[in-house]
DRENPA-3360 file (N, C-alpha, C; in nm, 2 decimals, always signed):
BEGIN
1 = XXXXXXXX = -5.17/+0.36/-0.84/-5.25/+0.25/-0.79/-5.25/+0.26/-0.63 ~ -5.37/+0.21/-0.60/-5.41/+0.24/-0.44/-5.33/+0.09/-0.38 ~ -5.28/+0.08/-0.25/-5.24/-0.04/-0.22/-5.24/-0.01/-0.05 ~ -5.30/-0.18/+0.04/-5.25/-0.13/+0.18/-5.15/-0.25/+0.18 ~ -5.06/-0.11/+0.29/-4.97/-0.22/+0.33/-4.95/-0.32/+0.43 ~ -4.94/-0.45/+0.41/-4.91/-0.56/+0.50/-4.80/-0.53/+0.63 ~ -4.69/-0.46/+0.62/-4.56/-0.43/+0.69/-4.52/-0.30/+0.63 ~ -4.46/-0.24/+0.78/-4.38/-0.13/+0.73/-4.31/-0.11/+0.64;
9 = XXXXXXXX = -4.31/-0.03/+0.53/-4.23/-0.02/+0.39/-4.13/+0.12/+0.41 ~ -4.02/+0.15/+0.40/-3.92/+0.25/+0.42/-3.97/+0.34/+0.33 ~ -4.00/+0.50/+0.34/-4.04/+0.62/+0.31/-4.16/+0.60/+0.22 ~ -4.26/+0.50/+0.28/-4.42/+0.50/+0.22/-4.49/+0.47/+0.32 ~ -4.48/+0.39/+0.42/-4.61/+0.39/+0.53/-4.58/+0.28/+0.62 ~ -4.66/+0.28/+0.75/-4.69/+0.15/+0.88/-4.78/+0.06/+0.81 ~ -4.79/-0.07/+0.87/-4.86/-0.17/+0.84/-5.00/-0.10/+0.84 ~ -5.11/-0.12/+0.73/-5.26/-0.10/+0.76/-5.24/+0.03/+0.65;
17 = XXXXXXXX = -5.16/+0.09/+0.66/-5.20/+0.23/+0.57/-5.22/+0.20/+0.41 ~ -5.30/+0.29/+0.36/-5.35/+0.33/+0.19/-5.25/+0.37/+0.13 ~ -5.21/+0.35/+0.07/-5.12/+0.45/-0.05/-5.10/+0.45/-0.18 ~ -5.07/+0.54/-0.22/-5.08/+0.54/-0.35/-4.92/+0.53/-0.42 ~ -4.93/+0.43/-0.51/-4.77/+0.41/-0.57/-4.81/+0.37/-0.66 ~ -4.68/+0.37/-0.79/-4.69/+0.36/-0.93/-4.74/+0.22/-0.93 ~ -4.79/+0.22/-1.07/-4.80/+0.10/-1.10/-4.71/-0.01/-1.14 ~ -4.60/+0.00/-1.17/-4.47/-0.06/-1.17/-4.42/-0.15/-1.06;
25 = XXXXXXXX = -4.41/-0.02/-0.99/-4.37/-0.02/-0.79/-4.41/-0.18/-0.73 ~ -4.60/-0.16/-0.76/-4.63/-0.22/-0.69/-4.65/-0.37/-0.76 ~ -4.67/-0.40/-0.85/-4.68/-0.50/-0.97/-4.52/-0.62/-0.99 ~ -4.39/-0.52/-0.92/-4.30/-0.61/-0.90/-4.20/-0.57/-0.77 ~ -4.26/-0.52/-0.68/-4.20/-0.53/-0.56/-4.31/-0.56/-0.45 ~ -4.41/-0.43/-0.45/-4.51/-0.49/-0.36/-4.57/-0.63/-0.31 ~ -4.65/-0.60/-0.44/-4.73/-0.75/-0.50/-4.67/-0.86/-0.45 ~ -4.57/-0.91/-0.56/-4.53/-1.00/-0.54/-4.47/-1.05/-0.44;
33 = XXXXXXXX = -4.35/-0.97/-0.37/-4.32/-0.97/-0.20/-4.41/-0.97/-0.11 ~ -4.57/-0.98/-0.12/-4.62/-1.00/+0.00/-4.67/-0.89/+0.09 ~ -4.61/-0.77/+0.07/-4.57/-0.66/+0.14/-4.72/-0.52/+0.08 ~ -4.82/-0.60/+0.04/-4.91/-0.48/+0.00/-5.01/-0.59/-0.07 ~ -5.14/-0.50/-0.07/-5.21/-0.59/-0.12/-5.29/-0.44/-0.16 ~ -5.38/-0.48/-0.32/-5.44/-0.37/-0.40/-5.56/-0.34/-0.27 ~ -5.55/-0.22/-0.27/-5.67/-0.17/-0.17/-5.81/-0.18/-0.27 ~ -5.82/-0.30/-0.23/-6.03/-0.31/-0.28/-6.08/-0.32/-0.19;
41 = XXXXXXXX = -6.24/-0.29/-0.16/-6.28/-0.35/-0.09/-6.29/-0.50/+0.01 ~ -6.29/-0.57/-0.10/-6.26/-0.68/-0.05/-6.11/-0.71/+0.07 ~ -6.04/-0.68/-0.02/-5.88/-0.69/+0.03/-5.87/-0.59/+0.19 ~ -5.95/-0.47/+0.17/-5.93/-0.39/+0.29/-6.04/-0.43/+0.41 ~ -6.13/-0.53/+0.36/-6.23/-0.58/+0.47/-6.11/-0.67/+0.53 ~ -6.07/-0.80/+0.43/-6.00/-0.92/+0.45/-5.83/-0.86/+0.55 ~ -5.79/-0.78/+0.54/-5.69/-0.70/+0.63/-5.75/-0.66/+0.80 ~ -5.83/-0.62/+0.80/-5.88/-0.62/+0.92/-5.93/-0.67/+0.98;
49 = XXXXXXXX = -5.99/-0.86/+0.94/-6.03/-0.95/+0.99/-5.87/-1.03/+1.05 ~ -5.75/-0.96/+0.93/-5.66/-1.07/+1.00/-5.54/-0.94/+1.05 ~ -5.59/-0.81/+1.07/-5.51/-0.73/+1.11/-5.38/-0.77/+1.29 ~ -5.48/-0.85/+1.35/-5.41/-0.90/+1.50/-5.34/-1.00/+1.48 ~ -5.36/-1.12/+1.37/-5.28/-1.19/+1.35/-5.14/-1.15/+1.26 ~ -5.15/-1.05/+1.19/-5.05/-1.00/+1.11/-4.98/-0.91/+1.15 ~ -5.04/-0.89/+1.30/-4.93/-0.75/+1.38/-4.84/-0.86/+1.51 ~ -4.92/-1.00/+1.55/-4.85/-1.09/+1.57/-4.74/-1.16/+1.53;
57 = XXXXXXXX = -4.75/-1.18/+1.39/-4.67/-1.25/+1.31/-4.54/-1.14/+1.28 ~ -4.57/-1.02/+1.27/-4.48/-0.90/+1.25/-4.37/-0.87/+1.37 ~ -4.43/-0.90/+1.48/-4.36/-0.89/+1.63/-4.25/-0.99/+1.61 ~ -4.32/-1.15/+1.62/-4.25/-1.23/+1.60/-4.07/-1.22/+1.50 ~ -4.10/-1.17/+1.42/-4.05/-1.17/+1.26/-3.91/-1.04/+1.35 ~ -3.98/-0.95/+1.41/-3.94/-0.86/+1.45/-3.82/-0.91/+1.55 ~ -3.88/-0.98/+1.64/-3.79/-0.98/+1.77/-3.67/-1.11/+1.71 ~ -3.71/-1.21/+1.61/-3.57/-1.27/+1.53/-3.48/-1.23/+1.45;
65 = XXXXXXXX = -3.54/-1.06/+1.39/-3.44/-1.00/+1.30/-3.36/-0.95/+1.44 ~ -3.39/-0.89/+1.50/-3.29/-0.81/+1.63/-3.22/-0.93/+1.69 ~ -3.26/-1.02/+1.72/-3.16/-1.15/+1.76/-3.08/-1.15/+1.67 ~ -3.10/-1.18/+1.53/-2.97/-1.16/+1.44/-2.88/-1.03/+1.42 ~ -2.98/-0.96/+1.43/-2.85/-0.79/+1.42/-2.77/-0.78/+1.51 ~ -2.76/-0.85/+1.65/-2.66/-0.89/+1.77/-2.56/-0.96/+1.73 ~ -2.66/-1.04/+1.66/-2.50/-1.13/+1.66/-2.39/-1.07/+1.55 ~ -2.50/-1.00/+1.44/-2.41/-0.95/+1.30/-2.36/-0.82/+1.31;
73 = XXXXXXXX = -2.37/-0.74/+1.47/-2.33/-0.59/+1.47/-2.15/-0.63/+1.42 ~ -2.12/-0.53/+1.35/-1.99/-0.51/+1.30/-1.93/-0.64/+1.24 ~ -2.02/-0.71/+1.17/-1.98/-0.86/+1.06/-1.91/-0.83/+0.98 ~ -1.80/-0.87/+0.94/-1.67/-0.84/+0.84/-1.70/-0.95/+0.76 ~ -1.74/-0.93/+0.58/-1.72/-1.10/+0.52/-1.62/-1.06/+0.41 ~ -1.57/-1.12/+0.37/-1.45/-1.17/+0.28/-1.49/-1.21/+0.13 ~ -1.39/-1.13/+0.03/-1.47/-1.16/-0.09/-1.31/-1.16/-0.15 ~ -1.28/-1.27/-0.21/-1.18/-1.25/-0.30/-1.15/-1.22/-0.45;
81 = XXXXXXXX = -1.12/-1.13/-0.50/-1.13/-1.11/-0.63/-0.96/-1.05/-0.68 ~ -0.98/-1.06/-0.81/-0.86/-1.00/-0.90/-0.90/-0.85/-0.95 ~ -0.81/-0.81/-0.92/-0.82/-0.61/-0.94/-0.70/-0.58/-1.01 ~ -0.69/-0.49/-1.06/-0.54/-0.40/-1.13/-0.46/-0.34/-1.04 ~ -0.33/-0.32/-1.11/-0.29/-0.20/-0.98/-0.35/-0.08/-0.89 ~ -0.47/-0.05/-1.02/-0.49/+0.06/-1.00/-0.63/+0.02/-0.93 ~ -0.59/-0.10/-0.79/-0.76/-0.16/-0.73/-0.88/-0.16/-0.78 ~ -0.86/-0.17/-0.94/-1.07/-0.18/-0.97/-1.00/-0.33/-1.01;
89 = XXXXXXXX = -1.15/-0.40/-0.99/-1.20/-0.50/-1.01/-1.20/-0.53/-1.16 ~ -1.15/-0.65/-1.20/-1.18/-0.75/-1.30/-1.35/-0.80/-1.29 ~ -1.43/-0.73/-1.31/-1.56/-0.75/-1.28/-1.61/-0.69/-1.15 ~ -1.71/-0.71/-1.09/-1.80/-0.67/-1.04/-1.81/-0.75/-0.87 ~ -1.88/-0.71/-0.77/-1.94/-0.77/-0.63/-2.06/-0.73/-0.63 ~ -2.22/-0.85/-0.64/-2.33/-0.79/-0.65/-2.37/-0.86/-0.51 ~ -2.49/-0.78/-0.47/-2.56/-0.80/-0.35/-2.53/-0.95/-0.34 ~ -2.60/-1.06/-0.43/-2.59/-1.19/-0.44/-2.47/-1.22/-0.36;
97 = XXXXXXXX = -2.35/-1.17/-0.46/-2.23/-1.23/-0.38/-2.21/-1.17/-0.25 ~ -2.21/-1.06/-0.19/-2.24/-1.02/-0.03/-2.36/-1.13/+0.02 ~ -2.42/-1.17/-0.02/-2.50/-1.25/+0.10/-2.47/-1.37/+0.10 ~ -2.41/-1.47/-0.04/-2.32/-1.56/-0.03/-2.22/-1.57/+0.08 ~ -2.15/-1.44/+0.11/-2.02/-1.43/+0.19/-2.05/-1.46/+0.31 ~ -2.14/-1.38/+0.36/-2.23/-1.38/+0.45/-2.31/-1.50/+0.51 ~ -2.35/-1.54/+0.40/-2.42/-1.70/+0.45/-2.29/-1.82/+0.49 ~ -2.16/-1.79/+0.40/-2.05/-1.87/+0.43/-2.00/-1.85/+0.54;
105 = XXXXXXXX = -2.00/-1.71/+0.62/-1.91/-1.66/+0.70/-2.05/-1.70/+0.84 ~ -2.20/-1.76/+0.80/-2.25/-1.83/+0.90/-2.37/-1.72/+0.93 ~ -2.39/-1.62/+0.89/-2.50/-1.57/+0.88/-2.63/-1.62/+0.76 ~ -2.70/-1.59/+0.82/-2.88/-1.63/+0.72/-2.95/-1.53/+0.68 ~ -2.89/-1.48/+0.54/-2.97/-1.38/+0.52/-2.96/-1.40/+0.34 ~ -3.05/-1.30/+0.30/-3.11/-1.32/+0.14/-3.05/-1.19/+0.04 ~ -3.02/-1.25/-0.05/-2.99/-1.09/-0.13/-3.09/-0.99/-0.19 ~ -3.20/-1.03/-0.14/-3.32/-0.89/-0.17/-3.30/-0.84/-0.01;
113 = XXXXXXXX = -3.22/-0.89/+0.07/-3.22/-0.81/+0.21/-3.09/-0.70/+0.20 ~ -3.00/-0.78/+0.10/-2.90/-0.67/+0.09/-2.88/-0.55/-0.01 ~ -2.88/-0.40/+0.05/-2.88/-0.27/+0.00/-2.79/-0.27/-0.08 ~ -2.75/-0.26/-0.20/-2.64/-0.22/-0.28/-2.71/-0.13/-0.39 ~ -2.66/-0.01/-0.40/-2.72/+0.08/-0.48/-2.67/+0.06/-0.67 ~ -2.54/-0.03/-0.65/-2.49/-0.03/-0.72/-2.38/-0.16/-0.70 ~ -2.32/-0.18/-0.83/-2.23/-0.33/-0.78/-2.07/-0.31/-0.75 ~ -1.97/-0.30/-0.66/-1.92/-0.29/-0.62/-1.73/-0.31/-0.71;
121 = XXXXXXXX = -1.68/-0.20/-0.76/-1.62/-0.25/-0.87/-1.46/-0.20/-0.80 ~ -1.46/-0.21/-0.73/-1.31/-0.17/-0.63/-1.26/-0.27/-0.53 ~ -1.15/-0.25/-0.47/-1.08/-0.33/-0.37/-1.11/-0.24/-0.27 ~ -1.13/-0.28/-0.11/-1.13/-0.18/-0.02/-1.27/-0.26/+0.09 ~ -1.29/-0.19/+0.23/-1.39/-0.20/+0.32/-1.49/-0.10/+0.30 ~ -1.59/-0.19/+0.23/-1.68/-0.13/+0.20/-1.84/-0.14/+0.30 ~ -1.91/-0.05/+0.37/-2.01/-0.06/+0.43/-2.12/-0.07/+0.37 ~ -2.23/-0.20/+0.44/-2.35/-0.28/+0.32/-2.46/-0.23/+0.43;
129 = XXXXXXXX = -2.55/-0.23/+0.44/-2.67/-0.21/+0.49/-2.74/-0.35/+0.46 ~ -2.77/-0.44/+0.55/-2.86/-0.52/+0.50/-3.01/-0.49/+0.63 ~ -3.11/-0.52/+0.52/-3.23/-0.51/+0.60/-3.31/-0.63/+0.63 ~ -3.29/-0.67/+0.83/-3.33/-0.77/+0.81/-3.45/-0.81/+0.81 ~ -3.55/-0.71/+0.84/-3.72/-0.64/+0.87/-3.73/-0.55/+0.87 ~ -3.84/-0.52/+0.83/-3.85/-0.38/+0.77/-3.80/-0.27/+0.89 ~ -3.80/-0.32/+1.00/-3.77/-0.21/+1.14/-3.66/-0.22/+1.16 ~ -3.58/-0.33/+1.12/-3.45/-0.39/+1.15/-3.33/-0.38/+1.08;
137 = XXXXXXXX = -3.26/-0.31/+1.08/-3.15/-0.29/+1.00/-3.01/-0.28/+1.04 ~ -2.90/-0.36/+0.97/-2.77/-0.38/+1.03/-2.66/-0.36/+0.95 ~ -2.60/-0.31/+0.97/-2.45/-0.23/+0.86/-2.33/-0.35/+0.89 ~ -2.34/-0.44/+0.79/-2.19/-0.53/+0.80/-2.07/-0.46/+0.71 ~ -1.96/-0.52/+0.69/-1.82/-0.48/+0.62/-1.82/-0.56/+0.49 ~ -1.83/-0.56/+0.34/-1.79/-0.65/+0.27/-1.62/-0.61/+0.25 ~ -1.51/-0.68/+0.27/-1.36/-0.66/+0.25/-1.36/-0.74/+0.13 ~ -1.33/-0.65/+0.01/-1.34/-0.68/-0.11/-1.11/-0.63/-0.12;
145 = XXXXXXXX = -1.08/-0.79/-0.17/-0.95/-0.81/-0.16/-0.92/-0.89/-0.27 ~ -0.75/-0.89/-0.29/-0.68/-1.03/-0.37/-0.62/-1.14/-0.30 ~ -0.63/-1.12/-0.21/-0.59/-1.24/-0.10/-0.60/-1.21/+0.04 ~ -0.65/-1.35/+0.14/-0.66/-1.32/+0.26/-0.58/-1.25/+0.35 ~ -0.43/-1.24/+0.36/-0.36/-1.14/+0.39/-0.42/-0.99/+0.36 ~ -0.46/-0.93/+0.23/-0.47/-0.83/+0.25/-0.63/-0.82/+0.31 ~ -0.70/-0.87/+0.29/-0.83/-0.87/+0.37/-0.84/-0.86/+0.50 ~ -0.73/-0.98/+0.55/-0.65/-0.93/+0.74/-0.64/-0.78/+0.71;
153 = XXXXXXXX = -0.55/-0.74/+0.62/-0.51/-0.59/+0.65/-0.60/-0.51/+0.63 ~ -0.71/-0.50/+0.58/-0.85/-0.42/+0.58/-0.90/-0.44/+0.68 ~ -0.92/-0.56/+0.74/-1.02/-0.55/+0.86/-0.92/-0.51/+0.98 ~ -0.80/-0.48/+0.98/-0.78/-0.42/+1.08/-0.78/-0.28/+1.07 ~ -0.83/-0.20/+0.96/-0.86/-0.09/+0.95/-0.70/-0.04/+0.82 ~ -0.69/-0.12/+0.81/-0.59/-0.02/+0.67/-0.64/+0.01/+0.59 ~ -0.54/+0.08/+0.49/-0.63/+0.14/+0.33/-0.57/+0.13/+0.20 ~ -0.59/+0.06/+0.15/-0.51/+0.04/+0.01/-0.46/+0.15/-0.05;
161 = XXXXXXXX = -0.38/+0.12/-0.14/-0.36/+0.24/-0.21/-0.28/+0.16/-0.36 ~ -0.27/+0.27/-0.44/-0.29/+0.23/-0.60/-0.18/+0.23/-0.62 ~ -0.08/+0.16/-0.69/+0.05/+0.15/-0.74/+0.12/+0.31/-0.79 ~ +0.02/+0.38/-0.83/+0.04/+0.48/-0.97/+0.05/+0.58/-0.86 ~ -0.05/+0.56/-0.78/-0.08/+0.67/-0.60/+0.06/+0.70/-0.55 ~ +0.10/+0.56/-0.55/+0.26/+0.52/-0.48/+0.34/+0.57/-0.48 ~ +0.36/+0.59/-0.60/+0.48/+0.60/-0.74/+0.50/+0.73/-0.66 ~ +0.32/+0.81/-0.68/+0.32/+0.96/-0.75/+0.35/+1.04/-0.54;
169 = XXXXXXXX = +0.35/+0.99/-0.48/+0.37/+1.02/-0.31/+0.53/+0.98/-0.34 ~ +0.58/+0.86/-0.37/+0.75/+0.87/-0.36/+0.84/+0.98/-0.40 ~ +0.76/+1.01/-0.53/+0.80/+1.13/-0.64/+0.75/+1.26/-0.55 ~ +0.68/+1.28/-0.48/+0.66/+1.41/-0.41/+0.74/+1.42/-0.27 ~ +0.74/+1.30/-0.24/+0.89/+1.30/-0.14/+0.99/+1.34/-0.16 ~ +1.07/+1.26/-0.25/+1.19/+1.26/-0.32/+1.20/+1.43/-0.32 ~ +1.13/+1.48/-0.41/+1.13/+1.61/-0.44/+1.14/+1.72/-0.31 ~ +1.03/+1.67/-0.21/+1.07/+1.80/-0.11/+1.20/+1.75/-0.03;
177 = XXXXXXXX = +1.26/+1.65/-0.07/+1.39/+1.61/+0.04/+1.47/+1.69/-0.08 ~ +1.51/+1.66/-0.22/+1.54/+1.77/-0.25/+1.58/+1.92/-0.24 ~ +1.45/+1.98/-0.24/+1.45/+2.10/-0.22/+1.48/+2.17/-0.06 ~ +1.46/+2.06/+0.03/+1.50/+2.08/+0.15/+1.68/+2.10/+0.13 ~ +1.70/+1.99/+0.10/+1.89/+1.98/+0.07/+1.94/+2.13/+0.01 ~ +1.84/+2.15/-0.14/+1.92/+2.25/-0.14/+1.89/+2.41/-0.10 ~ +1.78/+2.38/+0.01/+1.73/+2.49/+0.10/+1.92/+2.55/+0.19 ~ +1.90/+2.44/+0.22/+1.98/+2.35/+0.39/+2.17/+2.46/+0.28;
185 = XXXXXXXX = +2.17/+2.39/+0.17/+2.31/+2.47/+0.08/+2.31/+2.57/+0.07 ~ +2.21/+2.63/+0.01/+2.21/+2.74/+0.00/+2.21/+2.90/+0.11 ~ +2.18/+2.82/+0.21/+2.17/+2.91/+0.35/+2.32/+2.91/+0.40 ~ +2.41/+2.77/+0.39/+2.57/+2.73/+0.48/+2.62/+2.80/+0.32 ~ +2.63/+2.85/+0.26/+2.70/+2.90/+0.14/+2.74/+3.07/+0.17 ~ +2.63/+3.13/+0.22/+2.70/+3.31/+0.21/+2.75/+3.28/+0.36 ~ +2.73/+3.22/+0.47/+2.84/+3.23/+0.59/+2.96/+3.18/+0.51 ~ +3.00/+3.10/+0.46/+3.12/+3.03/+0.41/+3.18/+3.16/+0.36;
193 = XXXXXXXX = +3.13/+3.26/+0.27/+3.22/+3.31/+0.21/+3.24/+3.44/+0.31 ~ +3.14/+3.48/+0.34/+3.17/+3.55/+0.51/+3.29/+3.57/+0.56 ~ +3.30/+3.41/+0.57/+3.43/+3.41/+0.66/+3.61/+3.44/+0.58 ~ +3.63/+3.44/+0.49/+3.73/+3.48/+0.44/+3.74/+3.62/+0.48 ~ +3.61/+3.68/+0.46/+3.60/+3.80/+0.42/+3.65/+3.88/+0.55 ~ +3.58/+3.83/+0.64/+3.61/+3.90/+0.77/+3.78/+3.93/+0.82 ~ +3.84/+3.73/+0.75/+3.95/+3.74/+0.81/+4.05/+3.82/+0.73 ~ +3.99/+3.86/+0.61/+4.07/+3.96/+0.52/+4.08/+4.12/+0.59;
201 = XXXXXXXX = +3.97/+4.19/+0.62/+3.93/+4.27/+0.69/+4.02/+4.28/+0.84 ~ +4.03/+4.18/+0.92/+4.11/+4.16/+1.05/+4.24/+4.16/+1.00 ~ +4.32/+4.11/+0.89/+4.44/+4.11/+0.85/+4.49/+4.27/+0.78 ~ +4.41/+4.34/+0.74/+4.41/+4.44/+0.68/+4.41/+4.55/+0.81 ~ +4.40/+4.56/+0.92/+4.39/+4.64/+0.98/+4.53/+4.66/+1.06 ~ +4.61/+4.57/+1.10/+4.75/+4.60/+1.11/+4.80/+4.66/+1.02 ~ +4.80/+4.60/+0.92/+4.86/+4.69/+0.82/+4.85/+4.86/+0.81 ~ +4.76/+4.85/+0.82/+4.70/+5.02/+0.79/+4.76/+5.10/+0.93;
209 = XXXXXXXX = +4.74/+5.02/+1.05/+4.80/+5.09/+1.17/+4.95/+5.12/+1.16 ~ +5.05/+5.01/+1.10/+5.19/+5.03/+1.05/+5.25/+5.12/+0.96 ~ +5.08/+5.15/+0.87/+5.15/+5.29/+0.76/+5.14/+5.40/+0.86 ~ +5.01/+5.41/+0.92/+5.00/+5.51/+1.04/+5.11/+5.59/+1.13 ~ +5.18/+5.45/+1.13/+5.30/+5.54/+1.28/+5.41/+5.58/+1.21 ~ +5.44/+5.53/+1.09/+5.60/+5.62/+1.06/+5.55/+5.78/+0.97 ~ +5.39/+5.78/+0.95/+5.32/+5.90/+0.92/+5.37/+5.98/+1.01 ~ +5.32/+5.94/+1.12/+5.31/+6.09/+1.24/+5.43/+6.07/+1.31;
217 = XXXXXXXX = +5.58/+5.99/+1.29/+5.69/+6.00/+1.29/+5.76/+6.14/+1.20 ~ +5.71/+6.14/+1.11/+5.74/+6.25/+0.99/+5.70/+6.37/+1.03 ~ +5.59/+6.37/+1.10/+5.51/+6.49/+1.13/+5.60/+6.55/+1.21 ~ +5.62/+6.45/+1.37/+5.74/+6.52/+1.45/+5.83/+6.57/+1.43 ~ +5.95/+6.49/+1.28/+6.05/+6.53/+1.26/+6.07/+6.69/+1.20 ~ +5.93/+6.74/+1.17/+5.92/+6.85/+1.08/+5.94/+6.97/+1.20 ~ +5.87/+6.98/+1.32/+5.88/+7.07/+1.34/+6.04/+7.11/+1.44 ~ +6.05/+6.98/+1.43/+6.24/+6.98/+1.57/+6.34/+7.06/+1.43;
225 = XXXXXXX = +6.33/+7.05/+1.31/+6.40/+7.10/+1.17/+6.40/+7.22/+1.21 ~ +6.25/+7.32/+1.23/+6.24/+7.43/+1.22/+6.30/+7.52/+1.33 ~ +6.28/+7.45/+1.41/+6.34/+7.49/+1.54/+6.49/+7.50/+1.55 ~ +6.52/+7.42/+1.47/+6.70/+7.39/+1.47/+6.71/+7.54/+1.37 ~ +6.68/+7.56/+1.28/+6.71/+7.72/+1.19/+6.70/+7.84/+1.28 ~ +6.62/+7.85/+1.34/+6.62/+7.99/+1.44/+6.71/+7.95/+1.52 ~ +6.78/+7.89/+1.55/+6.91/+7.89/+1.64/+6.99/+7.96/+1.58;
% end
């Protein structure tokens, strides 16, 4: 289906352009949002009679989404939910509920503005894309938590972690302190026995010097004997 578009549409065209998109596409996103109108004749005459007023109204639209992405640069909103140890969610966080949070926390914005590819089924600081015009786009925080304490502790940048995670890092501690200990034994174990050894070796050497000298006492007395006969 041929369609022109009213406003810039993300990876299909600028305001005024032709294009071609499914029939689906345009039948419940286009159409209905406003955002395209079937390229007939008629419709593409009636666009350029009000093309100046509709690049007016676009500016306008334009310069209040960027007023709001000032104020919403780096928006943190708060969602409280029940999770398992293992941080997944007892249900789901859908766009809806991000722009609820967001409308509570004093922002004005709609949940067909908010990007979620998917519904949000974990605990943690999660990065949303909301679009507030089509030119205009602003990255808030949804801190998806069990209580405002730990949401404090996300928005100041911490990171959850999973009970079972916990367990399994204490148990990998534990173990290298372990093996360190009996690194640390096994190294102070052959000096230990070293040392007997040495001092067995140092005590053993007198001895052997003491059998030594009444040896070569014997030696002497042999030859003064022989000398005594030829007299």
């Amino acid at each position: 289906m041929d369609v022109i578009l009213l406003e810039r549409v993300p990876k299909l065209g600028q305001m005024g352009d032709v294009v071609k998109v499914k029939p689906g596409f345009a039948r419940n996103y286009l159409l209905p949002l406003k955002k395209a109108l079937r390229a007939t004749k008629d419709n593409i005459a009636y666009f350029e009679t009000q093309r100046k007023v509709l690049e007016a109204t676009n500016l306008d639209r334009r310069k209040d989404a960027e007023g709001a992405a000032a104020k919403m640069g780096d928006a943190k909103v708060t969602l409280i939910r029940q999770a398992s140890e293992a941080l997944q969610l007892y249900g789901s966080v859908s766009s809806r509920d991000i722009a609820d949070a967001a409308v509570a926390a004093g922002f004005k914005i709609e949940r067909k503005q908010v990007e979620l590819d998917k519904p949000i089924k974990s605990l943690g600081a999660h990065k949303i894309k909301v679009h507030l015009h089509p030119e205009v786009t602003v990255e808030i925080t949804a801190l998806v938590a069990r209580s405002p304490d730990e949401a404090e502790f996300l928005a100041k940048g911490g990171t959850l972690v999973a009970e079972t995670e916990r367990a399994a890092a204490e148990a990998a501690e534990a173990a290298q302190r372990a093996a360190a200990q009996a690194a640390a034994l096994f190294e102070a174990k052959p000096a230990d026995e070293a040392a007997p050894a040495a001092e067995g070796e140092a005590a053993a050497a007198p001895a052997a010097e003491a059998k030594a000298e009444p040896a070569a006492g014997e030696a002497a007395e042999k030859p003064a004997k022989k000398a005594g006969k030829k007299k």
